[in-house]
RODO-2510 file (C-alpha; in nm, 4 decimals, decimal comma):
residues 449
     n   res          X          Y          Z
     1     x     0,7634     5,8350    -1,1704
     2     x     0,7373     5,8214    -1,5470
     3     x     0,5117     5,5356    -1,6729
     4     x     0,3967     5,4911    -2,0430
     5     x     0,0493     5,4549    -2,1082
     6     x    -0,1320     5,2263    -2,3950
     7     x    -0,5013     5,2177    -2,4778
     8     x    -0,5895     4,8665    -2,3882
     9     x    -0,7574     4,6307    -2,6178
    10     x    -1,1386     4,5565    -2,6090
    11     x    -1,1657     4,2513    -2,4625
    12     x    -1,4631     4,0462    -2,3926
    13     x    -1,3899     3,9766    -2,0146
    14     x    -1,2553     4,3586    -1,9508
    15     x    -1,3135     4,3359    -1,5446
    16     x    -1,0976     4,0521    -1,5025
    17     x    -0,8609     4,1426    -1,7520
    18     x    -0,5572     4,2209    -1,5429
    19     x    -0,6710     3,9540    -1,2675
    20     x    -0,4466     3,6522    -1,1955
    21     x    -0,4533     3,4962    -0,8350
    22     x    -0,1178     3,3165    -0,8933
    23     x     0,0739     3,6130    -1,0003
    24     x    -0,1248     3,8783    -0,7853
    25     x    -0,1660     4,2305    -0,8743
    26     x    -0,0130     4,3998    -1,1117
    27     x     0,2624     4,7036    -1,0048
    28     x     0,1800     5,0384    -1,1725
    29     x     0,4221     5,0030    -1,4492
    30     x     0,3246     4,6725    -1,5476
    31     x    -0,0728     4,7858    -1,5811
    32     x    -0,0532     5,0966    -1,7319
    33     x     0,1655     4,9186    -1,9973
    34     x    -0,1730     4,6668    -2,0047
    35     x    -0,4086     4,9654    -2,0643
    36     x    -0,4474     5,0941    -1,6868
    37     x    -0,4839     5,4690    -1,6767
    38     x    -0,5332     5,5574    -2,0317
    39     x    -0,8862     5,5999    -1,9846
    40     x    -0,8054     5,8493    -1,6825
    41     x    -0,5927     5,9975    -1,8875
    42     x    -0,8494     6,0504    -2,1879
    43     x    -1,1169     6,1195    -1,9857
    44     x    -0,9184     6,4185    -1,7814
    45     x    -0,7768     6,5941    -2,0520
    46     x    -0,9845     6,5434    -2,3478
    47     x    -1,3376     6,5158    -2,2517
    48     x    -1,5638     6,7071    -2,0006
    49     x    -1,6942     6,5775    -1,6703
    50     x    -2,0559     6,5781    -1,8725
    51     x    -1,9211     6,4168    -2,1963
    52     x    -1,7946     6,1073    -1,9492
    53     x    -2,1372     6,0780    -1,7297
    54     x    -2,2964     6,0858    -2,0627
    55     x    -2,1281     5,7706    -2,2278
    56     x    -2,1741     5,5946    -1,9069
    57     x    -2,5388     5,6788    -1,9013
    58     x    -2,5712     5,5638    -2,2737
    59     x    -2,4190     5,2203    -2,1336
    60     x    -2,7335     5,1950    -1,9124
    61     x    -2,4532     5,0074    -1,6568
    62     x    -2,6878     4,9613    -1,3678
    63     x    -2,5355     4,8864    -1,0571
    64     x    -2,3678     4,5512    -0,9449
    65     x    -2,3895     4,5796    -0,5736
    66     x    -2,7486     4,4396    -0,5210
    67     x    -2,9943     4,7270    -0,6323
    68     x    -2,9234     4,7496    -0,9695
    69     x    -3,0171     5,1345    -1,0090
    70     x    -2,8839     5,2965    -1,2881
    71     x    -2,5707     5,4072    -1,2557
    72     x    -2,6018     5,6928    -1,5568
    73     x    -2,9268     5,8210    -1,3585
    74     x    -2,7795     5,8026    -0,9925
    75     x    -2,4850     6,0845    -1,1130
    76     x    -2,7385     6,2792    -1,2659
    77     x    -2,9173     6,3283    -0,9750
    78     x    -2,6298     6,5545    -0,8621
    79     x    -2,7042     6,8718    -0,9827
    80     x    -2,4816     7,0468    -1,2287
    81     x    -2,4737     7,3581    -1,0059
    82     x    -2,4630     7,1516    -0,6926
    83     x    -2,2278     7,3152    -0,4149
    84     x    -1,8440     7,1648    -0,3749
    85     x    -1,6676     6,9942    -0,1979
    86     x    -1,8483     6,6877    -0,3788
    87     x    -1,7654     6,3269    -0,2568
    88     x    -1,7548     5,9740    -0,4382
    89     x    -1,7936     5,6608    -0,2249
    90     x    -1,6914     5,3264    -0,3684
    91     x    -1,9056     5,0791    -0,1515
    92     x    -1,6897     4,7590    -0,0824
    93     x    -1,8070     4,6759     0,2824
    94     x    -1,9696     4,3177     0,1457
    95     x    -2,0630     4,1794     0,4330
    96     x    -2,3861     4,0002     0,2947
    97     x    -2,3070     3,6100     0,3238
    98     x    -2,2060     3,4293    -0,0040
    99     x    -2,0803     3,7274    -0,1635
   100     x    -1,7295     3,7699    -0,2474
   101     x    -1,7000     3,9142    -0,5705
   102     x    -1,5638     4,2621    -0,4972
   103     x    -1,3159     4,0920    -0,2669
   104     x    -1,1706     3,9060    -0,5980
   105     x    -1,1584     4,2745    -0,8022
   106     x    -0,9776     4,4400    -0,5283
   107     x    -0,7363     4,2196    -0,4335
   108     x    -0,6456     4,1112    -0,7756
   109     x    -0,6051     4,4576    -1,0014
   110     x    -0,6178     4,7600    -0,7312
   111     x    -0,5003     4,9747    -0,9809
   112     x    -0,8018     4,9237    -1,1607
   113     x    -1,0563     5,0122    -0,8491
   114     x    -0,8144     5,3553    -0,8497
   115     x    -0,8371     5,4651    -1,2016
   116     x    -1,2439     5,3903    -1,1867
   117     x    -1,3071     5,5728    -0,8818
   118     x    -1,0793     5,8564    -1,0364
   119     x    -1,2792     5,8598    -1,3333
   120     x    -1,5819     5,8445    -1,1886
   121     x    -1,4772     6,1298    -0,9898
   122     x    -1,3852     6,3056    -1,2519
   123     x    -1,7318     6,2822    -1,4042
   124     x    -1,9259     6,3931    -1,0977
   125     x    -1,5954     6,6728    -0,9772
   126     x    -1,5819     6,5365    -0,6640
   127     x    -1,2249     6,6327    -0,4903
   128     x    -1,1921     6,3384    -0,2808
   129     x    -1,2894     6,0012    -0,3590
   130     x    -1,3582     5,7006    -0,0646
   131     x    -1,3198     5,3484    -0,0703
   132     x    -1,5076     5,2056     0,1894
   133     x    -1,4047     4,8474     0,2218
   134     x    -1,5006     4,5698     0,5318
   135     x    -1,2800     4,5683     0,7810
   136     x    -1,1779     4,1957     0,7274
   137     x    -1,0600     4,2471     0,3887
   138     x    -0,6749     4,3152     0,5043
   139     x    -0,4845     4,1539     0,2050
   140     x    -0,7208     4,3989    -0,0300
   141     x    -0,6592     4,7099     0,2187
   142     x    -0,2628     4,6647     0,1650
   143     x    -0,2660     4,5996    -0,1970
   144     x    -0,5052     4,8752    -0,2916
   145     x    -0,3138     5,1516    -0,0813
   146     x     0,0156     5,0602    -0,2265
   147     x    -0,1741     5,0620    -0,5631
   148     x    -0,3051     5,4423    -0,4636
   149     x     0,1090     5,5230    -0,3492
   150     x     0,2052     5,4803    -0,6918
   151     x    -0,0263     5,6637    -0,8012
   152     x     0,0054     5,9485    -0,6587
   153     x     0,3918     5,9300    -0,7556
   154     x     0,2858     5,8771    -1,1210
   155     x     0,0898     6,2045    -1,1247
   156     x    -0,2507     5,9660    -1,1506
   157     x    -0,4123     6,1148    -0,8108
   158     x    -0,3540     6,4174    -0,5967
   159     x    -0,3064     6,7470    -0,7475
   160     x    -0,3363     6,8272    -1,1278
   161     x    -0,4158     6,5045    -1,2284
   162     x    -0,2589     6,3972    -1,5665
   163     x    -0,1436     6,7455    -1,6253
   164     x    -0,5038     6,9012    -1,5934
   165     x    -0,6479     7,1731    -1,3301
   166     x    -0,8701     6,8776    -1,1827
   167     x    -0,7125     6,7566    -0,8347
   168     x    -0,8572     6,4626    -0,6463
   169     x    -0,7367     6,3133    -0,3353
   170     x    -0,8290     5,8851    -0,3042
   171     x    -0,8873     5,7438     0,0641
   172     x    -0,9209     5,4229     0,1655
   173     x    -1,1375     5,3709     0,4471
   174     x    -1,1835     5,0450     0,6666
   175     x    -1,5391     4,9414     0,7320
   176     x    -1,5965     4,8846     1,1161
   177     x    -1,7448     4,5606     0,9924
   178     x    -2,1150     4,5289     1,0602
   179     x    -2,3493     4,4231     0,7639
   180     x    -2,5954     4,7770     0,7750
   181     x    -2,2891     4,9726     0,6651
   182     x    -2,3807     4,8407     0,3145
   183     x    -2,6851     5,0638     0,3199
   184     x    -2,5385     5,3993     0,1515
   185     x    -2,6394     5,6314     0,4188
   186     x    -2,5408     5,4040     0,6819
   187     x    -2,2420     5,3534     0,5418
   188     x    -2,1980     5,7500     0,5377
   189     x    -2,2636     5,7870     0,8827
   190     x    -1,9947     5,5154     0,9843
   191     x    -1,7512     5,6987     0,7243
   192     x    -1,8110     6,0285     0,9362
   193     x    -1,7261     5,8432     1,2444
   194     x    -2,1469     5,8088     1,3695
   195     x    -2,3571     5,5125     1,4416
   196     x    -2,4037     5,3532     1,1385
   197     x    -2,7594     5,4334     1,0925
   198     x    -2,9559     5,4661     0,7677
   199     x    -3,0529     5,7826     0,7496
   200     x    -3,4313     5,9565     0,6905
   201     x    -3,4191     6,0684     0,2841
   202     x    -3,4979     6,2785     0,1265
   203     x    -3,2569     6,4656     0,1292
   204     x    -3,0599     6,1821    -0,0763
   205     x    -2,6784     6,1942    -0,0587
   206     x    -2,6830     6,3441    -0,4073
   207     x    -2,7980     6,6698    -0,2236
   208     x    -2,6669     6,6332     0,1517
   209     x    -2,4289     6,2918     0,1746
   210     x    -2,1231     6,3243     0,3555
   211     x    -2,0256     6,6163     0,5345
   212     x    -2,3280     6,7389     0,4067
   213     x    -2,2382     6,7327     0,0986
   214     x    -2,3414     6,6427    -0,2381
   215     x    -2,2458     6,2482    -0,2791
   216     x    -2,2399     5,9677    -0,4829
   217     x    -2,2186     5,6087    -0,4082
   218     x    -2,1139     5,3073    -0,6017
   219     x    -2,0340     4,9480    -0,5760
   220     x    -1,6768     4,8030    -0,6344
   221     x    -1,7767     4,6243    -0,9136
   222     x    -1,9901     4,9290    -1,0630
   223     x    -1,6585     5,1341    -1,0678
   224     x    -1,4827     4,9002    -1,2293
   225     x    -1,6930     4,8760    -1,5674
   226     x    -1,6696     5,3225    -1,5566
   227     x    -1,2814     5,3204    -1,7327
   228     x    -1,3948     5,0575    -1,9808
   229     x    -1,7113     5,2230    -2,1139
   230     x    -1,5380     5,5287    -2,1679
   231     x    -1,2285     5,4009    -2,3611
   232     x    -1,4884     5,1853    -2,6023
   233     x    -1,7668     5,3379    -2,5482
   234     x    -2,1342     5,2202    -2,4967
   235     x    -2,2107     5,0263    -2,7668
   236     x    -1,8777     4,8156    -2,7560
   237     x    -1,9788     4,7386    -2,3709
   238     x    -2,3746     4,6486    -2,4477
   239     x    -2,2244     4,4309    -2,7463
   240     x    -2,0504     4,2113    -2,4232
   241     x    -2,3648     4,0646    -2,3033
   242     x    -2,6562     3,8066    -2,3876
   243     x    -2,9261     4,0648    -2,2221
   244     x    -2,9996     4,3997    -2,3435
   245     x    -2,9152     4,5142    -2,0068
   246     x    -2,5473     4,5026    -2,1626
   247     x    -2,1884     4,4376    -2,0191
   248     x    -1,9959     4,1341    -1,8138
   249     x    -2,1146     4,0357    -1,4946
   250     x    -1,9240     3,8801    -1,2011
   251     x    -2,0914     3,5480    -1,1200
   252     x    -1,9896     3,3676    -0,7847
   253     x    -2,1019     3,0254    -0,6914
   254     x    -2,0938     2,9178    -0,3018
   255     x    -2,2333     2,5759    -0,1350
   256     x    -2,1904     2,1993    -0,2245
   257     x    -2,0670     2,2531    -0,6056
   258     x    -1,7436     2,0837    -0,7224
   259     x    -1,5699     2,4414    -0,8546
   260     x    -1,7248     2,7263    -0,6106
   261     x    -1,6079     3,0356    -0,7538
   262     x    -1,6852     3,3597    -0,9090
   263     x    -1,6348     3,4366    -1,2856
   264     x    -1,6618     3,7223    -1,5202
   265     x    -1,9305     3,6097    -1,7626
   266     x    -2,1902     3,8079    -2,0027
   267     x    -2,4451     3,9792    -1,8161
   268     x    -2,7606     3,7185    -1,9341
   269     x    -2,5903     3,3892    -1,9535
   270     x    -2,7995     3,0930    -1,8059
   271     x    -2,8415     2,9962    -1,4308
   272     x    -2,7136     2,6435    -1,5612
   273     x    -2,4047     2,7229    -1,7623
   274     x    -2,3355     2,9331    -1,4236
   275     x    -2,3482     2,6374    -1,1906
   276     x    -2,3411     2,3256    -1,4083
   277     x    -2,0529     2,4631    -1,6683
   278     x    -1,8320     2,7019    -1,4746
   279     x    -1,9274     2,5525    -1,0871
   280     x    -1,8944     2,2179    -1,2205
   281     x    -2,2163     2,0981    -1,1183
   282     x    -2,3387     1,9327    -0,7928
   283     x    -2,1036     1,7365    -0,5860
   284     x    -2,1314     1,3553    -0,5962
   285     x    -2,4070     1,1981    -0,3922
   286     x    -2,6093     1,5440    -0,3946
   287     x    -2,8320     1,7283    -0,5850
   288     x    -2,9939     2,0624    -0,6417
   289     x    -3,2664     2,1679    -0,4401
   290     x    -3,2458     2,5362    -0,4641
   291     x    -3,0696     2,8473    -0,4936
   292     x    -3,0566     3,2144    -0,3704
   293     x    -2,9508     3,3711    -0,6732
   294     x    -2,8502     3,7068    -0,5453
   295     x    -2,7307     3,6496    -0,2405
   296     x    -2,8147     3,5835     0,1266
   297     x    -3,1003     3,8464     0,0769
   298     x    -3,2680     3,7096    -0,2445
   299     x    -3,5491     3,4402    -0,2964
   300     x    -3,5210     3,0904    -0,3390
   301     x    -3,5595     2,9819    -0,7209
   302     x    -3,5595     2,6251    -0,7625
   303     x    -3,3998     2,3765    -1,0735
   304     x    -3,6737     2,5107    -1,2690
   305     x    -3,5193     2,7838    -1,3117
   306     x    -3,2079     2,6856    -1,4264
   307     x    -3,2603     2,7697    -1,7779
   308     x    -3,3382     3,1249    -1,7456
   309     x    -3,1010     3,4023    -1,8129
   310     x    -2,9001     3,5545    -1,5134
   311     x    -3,0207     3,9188    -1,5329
   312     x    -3,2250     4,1474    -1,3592
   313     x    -3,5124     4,1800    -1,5408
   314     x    -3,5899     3,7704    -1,6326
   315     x    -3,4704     3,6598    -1,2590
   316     x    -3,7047     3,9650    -1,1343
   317     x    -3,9914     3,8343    -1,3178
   318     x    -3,9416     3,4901    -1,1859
   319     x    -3,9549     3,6169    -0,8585
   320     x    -3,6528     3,6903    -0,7125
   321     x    -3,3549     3,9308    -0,7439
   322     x    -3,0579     3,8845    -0,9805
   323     x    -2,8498     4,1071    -0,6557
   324     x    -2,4899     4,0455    -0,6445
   325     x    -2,5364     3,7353    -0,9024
   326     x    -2,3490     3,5596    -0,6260
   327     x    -2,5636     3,2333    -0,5825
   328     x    -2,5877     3,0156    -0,2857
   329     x    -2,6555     2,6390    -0,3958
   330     x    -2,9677     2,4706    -0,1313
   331     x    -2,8675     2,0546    -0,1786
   332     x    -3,1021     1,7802    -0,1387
   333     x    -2,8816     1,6697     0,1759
   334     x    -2,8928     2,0633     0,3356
   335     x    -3,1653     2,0948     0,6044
   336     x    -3,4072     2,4303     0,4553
   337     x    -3,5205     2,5037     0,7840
   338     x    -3,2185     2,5375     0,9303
   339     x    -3,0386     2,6926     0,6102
   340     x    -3,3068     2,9815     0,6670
   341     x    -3,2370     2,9897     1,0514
   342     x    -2,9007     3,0831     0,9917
   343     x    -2,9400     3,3161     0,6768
   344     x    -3,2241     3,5301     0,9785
   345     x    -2,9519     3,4591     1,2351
   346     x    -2,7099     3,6472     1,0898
   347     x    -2,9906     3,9548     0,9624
   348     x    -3,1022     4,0049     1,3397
   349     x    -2,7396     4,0117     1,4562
   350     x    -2,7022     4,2532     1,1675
   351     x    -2,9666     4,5052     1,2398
   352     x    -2,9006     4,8493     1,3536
   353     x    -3,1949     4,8209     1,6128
   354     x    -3,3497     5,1108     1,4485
   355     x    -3,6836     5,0305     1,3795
   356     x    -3,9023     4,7995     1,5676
   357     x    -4,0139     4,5333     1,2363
   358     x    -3,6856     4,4811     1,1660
   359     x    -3,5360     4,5067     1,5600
   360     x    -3,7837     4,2882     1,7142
   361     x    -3,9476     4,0880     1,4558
   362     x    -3,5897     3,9202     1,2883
   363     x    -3,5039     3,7910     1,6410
   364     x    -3,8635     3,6491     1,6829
   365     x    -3,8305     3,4740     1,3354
   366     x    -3,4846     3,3399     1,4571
   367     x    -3,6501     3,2266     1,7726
   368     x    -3,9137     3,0690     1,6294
   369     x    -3,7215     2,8542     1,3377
   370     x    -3,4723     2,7486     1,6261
   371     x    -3,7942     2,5953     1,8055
   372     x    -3,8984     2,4101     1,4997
   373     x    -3,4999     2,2354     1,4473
   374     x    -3,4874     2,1802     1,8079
   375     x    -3,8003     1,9881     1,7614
   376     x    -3,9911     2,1970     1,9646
   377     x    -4,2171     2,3470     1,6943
   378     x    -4,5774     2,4171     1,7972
   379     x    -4,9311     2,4442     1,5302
   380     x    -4,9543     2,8333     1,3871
   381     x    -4,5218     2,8570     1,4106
   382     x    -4,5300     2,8583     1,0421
   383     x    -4,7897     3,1127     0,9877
   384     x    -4,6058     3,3078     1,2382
   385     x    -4,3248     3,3081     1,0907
   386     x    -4,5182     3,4152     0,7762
   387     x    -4,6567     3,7278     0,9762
   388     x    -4,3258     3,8208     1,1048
   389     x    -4,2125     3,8109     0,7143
   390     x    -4,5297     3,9738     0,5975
   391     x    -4,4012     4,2960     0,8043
   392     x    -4,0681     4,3199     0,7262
   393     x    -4,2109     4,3775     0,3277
   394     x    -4,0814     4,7178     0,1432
   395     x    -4,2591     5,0156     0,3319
   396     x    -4,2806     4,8517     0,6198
   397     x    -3,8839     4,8817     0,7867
   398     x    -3,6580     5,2353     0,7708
   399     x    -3,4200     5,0717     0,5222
   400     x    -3,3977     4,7377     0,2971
   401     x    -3,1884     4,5593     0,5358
   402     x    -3,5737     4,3358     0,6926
   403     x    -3,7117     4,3276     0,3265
   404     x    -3,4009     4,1468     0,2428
   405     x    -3,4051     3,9161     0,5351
   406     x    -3,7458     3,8580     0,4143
   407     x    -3,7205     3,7098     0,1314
   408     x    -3,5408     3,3824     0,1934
   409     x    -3,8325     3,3046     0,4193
   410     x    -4,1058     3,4130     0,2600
   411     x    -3,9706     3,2040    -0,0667
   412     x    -3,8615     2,9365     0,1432
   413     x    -4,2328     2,8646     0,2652
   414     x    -4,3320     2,9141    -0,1292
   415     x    -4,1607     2,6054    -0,2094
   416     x    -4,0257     2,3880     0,0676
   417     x    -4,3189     2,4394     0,3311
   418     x    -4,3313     2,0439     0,3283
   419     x    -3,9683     2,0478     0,5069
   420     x    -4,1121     2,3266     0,7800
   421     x    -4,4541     2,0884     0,8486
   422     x    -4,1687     1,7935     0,8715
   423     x    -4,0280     1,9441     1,1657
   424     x    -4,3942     2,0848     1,3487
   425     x    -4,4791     1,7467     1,2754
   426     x    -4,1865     1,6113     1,4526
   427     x    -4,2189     1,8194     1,7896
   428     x    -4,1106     1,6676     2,0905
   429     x    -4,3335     1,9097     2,3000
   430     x    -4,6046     1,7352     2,4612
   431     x    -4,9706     1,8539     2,2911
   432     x    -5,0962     1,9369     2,7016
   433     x    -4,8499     2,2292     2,6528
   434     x    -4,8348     2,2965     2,2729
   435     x    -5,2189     2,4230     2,3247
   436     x    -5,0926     2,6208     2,6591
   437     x    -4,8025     2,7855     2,4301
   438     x    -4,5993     2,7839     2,7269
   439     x    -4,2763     2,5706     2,5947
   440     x    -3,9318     2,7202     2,5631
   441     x    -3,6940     2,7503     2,2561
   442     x    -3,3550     2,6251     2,2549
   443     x    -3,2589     2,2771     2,3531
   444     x    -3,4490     2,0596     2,6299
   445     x    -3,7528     2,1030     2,7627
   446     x    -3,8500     2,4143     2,9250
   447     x    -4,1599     2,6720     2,9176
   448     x    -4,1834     2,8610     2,6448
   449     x    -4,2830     3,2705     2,6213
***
């Protein structure tokens, strides 16, 4: 297949560029003729592996998929003389609730997950490159490996890429759909066919990953941003945003807003233009309470926030987590209590059972909030709850799935503990067996453990 390739434009909203829902993705011809491949192109036969992880490291592009490591520093952790094979893995799994962004990426410009996980490849000479992507995203599966078809039949992935002595092979691989596989390591295990476990590190999976061998692993939306920085380089792609942390972001607003969506915006625009300008702004007959700004796995901020710029470094020193920058609205008409009972709900069903914090003590938590909005609350539930929380910190649990879990409580109690006393104060459980501790949770009366 011949297809003509054109360097694309710089462009202030480059990840979205080639995205429109309407007309869906773009066919090979259509997006290399946009810009699509070029920087594959460029990168394979006119620059060195090195020369390419060095302009992305000069980017300081830190990672979109919650931990915001950077990405520059993560490939050069792989050793130059580290053995081959050598494996990417593009992370899509996105399981965490309120968090759709990659979803949007991959079903709307597949050809542009390909050529970044190529390129990225290319940097780190890996030979095969996985994307790992949850099992429920079907319509993104079939678009992305007829995206990778033409590929291969334009000479874009396989052997001799572009013309050049580098071959790479590009596998798309269904997650098995729990939320732990979004843990790297876990997420390698479940790609070799295993338990998805974290795993003990060191070693990291820049020195045994899959297979046992040397790996990296990036978010969807990380990859994305790798062709773009290397076309205009790094100071073109810091010039895009309001933060020094530099580039777009994809911002995605979920709950009782009048536009939920996501949105390619500049990395540091405010937590009100986000939800008041491009989410429209509370729905009539509510307002805001509160907002996870990350995430299911951030911390509440509150409106006072709203003015602060969406990035990691202001949201971390607020006291939260900037994460996916997908942000879950908390109305003045939403129940806290039982917002948080669902949010640990859906950690405890998520936990590999591995360690005993995160095994035991989520399912506790979810017992005891479902006591307190079945009106069966007892005096000390909220300070247990607050233990419980307390050992699920960083340190405590084998991986950052409890830490995560964590944090919606632990903020929740920081500023809505008034809602949690509302419903102790409202038990239905006679105070004879309140002080015995002996009532049930769930609905009706009953004893309890």
């Amino acid at each position: 297949m011949n297809v003509t390739l054109n360097r694309p434009d710089p462009i202030a909203t480059p990840l979205t560029r080639y995205c429109e829902p309407k007309r869906g993705p773009l066919g090979i011809v259509e997006a290399a003729n946009g810009g699509r491949y070029w920087a594959l192109r460029h990168a394979v036969t006119e620059l060195t592996p090195a020369q390419v992880a060095d302009v992305v490291k000069a980017s300081g592009l830190r990672g979109r998929g919650g931990a915001g490591f950077p990405t520059g520093m993560k490939w050069g952790l792989l050793a130059a003389d580290a053995p081959h094979p050598r494996y990417l893995v593009v992370n899509g799994d996105e399981m965490e609730p309120g968090t759709f962004k990659d979803r949007y990426l991959l079903e709307n410009d597949p050809h542009g997950m390909v050529e970044g996980a190529l390129v990225a490849a290319y940097a780190i000479q890996a030979s095969t490159a996985y994307i790992f992507i949850r099992g429920e995203y079907l319509l993104a599966e079939k678009r992305l490996k007829a995206a990778i078809h033409e590929a291969y039949a334009a000479g874009f992935a396989g052997k001799n890429i572009c013309g050049s002595a580098w071959s790479c092979e590009v596998v798309v691989h269904m997650s098995g759909g729990r939320y732990i596989c979004g843990e790297e390591t876990a997420l390698l295990n479940a790609l070799e066919g295993r338990r998805a476990n974290p795993r003990a590190k060191p070693p990291f999976p820049t020195v045994a990953g899959l297979f046992g061998q040397p790996t990296i692993v990036n978010n969807v939306e990380t990859i994305y941003n790798v062709p773009h920085i290397v076309i205009h380089g790094a100071d073109w792609w810091k010039g895009l945003a309001r933060s020094p942390e530099g580039g777009t972001k994809m911002y995605g607003v979920s709950g009782k807003v009048k536009r939920p969506g996501v949105w390619e915006l500049p990395l540091g625009v405010t937590v009100r233009e986000v939800i008041e300008g491009h989410a429209g702004g509370m729905r009539d007959g509510v307002k805001l309470k509160g907002f996870l700004p990350g995430g299911a796995g951030t911390d509440f901020l509150t409106p006072a926030h709203l003015d602060l710029m969406a990035d990691y470094a202001t949201i971390r020193d607020a006291g939260s987590r900037l994460g996916t920058a997908t942000m879950i609205i908390l109305d003045d008409q939403t129940d806290v209590v039982g917002m948080v009972l669902n949010l640990t709900k859906f950690f405890a069903q998520e936990s590999c059972g591995f360690c005993t914090p995160c095994r035991d003590g989520l399912p506790r938590a979810e017992q005891i909030l479902r006591a307190m909005v079945n009106r069966q609350g007892m005096p000390g539930d909220i300070e247990d709850v607050a233990k419980i929380s307390w050992l699920l910190r960083p340190g405590m649990t084998f991986c950052a799935l409890a830490p995560g879990a964590a944090e919606p409580i632990d903020s929740a109690l920081k500023y809505f503990r008034a809602d949690f006393e509302r419903w102790i104060a409202a038990s239905t459980i006679p105070a004879a067996q309140q002080s015995e501790g002996s009532v049930a949770y769930g609905a009706g009366a009953g004893v309890r453990p």
